[in-house]
C-alpha positions, 0 to 999 in steps of 0.5 A, a space after each residue: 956543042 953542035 956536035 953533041 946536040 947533032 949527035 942528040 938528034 940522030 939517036 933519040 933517048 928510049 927512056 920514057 923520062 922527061 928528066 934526061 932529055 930536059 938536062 939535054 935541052 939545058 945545054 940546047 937553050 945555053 947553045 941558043 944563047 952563045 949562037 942565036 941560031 933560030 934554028 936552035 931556039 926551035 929545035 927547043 921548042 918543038 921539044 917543049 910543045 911535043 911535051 905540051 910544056 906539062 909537068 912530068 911524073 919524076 918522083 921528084 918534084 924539081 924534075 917535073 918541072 924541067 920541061 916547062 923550065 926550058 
């Protein structure tokens, strides 16, 4: 898991989606659980900040939830 997470981490999404990184930060919140690093937990949040925890534009309405959901 912190393979794919360092991975991640060293080549960021283009797309402007907040959908796909949201599934991403699933798995990160479910590392964070197995591990208790803080340094995960951060990483979460900082992602969720930048976003200011705000619903996406998705069409779909259970995907513009995600990033508030992590």
């Amino acid at each position: 898991m912190r393979k794919v997470n360092d991975y991640q981490q060293a080549h960021p999404w283009k797309e402007r989606s907040r959908w796909i990184p949201a599934i991403f930060y699933m798995g990160v919140m479910a590392l964070y659980e197995a591990t208790k690093d803080p340094a995960i937990l951060d990483q979460a949040l900082q992602w969720a900040q930048e976003n200011q925890w705000a619903e996406g534009q998705e069409k779909e309405p259970s995907n513009r939830m995600t990033c508030g959901q992590i």
